[in-house]
N, C-alpha and C positions, 0 to 999 in steps of 0.2 A: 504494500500500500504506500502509497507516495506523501510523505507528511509535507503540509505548508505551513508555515508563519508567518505570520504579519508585521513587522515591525515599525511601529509609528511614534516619533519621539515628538513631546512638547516641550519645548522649553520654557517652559513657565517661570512664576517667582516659586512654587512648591518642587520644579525641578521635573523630571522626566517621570513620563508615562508609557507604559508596556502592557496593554492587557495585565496588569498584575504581578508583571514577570521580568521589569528592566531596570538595571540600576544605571549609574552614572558615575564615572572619574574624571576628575583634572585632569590636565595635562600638560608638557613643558615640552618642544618641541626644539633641539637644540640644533642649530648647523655644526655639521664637522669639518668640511669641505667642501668646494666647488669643483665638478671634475672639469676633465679640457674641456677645449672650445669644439673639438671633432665627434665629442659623445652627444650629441643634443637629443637621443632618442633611446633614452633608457628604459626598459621596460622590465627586465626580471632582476633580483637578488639573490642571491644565496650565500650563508657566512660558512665555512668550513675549516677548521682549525687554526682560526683567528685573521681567516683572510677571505673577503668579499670577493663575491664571484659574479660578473654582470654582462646581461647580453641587452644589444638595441634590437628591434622592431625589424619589421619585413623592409627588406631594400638595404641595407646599414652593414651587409658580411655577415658571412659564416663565423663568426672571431667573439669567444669568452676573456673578458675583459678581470683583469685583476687587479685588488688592490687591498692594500692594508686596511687595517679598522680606521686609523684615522684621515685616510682617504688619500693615501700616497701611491704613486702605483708601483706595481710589483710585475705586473707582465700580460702577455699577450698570446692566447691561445686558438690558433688555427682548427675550426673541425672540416675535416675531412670528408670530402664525398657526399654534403650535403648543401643545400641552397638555403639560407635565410627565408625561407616564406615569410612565413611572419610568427619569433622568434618574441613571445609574448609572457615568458612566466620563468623562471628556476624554482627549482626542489631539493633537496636531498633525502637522503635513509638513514639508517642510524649508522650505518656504514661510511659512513660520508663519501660514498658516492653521489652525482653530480645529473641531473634530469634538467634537460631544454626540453621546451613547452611550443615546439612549432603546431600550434595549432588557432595561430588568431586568424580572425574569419569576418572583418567587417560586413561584407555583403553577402554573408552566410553562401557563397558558389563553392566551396574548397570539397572537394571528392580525397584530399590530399595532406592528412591530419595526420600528426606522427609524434611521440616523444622518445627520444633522444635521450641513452643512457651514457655517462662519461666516467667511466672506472676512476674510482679515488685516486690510485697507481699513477693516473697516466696523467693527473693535474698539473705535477712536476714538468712536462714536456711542451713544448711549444708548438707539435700539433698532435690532434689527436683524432681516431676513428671510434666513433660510440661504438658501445661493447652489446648494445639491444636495441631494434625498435620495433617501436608500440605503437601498431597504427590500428586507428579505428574510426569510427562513422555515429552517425547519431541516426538511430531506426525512427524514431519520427521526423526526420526528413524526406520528405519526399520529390522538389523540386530543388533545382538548385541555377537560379537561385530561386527559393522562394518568395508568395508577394509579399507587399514589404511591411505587412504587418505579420506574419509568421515569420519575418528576420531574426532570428532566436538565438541560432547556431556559431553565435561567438564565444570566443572563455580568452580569459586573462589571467586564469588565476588557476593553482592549481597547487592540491600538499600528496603526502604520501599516509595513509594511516589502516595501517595493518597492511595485508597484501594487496592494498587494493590503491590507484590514484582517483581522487576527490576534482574533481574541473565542474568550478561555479563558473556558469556562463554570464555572460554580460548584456543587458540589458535596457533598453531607456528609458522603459517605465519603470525600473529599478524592481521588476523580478529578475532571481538568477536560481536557474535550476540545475541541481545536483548532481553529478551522473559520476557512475565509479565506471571505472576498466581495470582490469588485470593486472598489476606491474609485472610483465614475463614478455618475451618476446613472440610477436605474433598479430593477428588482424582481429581485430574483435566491435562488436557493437557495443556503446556504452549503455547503460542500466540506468534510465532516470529514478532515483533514489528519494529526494527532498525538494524543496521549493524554498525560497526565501521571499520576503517582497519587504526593502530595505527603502526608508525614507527620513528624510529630518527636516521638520515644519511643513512636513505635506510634500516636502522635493526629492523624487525618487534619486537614490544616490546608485548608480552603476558601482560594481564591484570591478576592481583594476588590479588587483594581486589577493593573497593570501596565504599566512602562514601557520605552521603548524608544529609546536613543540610535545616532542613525547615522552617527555620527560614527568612534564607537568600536565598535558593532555591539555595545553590552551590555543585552541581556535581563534585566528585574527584575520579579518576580512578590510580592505582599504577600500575607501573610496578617495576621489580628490582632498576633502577636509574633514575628512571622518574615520574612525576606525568602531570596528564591532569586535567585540571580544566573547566569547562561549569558553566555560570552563567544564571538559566534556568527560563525559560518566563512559565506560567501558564501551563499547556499543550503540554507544548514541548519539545520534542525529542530529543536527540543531536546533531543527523545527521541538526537539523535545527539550532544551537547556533553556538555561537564564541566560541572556545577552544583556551585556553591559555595554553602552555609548561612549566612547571618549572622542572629543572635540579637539580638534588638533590646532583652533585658530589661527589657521593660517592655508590659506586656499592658493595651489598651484596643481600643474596636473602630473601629480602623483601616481607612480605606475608600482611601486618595486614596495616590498616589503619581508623582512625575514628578519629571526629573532637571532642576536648575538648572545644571550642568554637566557636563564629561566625569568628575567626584571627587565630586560633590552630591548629594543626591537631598532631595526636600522632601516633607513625608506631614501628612496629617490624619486625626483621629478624628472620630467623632459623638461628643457630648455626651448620657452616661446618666447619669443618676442623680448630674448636678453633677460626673461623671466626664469627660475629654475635650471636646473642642472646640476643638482647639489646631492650630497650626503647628509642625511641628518639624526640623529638617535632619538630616543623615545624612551623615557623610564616605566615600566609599567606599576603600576599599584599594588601593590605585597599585601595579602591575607594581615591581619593583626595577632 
């Protein structure tokens, strides 16, 4: 059965409303860095052994981008044998191997959806051939493109939990629906799983990355000026958790997010219009 939630935030003087069920954090939004002038299209993150790992958008190179925590760069990684489509999300496992998310799909036409495994091993090397892919389709699609209110079929986001990967689609009326595939090598159909419908003061917020630590089991989904937080029970869903709202004031368009620890999280914008381009950390809010 496919679970939905609704999420609708007021900000009132009493502070946020959830059907019952949402709380609300501060937040301190810090820059650490500005990267070069040649990266203007960041879209995924990933921290791995205290070193950030970033790819740009479809058009931008095949090439995983490195750099330290405090936004120094550390080097330049070639993949091999594959085109940037459009190269929209990182992940990792608890292995810390290394997952590209070629699967963004603005006009939902893409027959040609794939994720991209990068052996922990071969991060060291300056080029490298994914060691798995995972290509797969969405079964309620059936034109392509479809008309353009069934445009559905984008994701930006995507974590790893249990064997299975998580890809919340993107959306502009701000649903983003669920779908798991397999993490193993092979062609497979995704599984529509959950539903979200994510908004603040009535303005549906599109989902542009998301992360996922397994340590502490915390769900984080970005939008431009917003983050959602679920802190999730074994097996469970979101549509069945508490979400909590944190307000990031400060509106640019925010693509990338992954947690540098179980309190951290680390996010990048695209650079518009000399706007954006940056590193920035995030403290999360600690249980008492």
């Amino acid at each position: 059965m496919i679970k939905k939630v609704y999420v609708f935030f007021l900000f009132l003087s009493f502070g946020c409303c959830f059907l019952g069920s949402c709380q609300k954090e501060s937040s301190v939004l810090t820059t650490i860095a500005s990267f070069p002038g040649d990266l203007n299209e960041l879209s995924g993150i990933v921290e791995i052994e205290d070193k950030l790992y970033l790819v740009e958008d479809g058009k931008n190179g095949a090439a995983i981008w490195v750099f330290h925590t405090d936004g120094t760069f550390s080097g330049k990684i070639q993949v091999k044998g594959f085109e940037n489509k459009d190269w929209e999300a990182l992940t990792k496992d608890d292995e810390g191997n290394l997952y590209i998310g070629d699967f963004g799909n603005n006009d939902s036409n893409r027959k040609d959806l794939h994720i991209l495994k990068i052996d922990k091993k071969d991060l060291q090397q300056t080029e490298v051939v994914p060691s798995q892919i995972t290509s797969f389709n969405y079964p309620e699609q059936k034109h392509f493109p479809p008309k353009k209110k069934k445009k559905s079929f984008d994701a930006e986001a995507f974590i790893i939990k249990g064997d299975s990967f998580w890809l919340f689609t993107k959306n502009k009326n701000g649903s983003s629906y669920i779908y798991q595939i397999p993490n193993k090598s092979g062609s497979f159909q995704a599984t529509l799983t959950d539903t979200l419908e994510l908004s603040v003061k009535d303005k549906p917020v599109m989902i542009t990355d998301a992360a996922f630590n397994t340590t502490t089991q915390t769900l984080v989904v970005l939008g431009h000026s917003v983050l959602f937080k679920w802190q999730l029970k074994t097996n469970q869903l979101p549509s069945e958790g508490i979400v909590s709202t944190i307000k990031l004031h400060h509106t640019s368009q925010k693509e990338g997010v992954c947690f540098g620890d179980n309190e951290t999280l680390f996010l990048v914008d695209e650079r518009v219009k000399n706007k954006g381009g940056n590193l920035y950390q995030l403290k999360l809010k600690t249980k008492p």
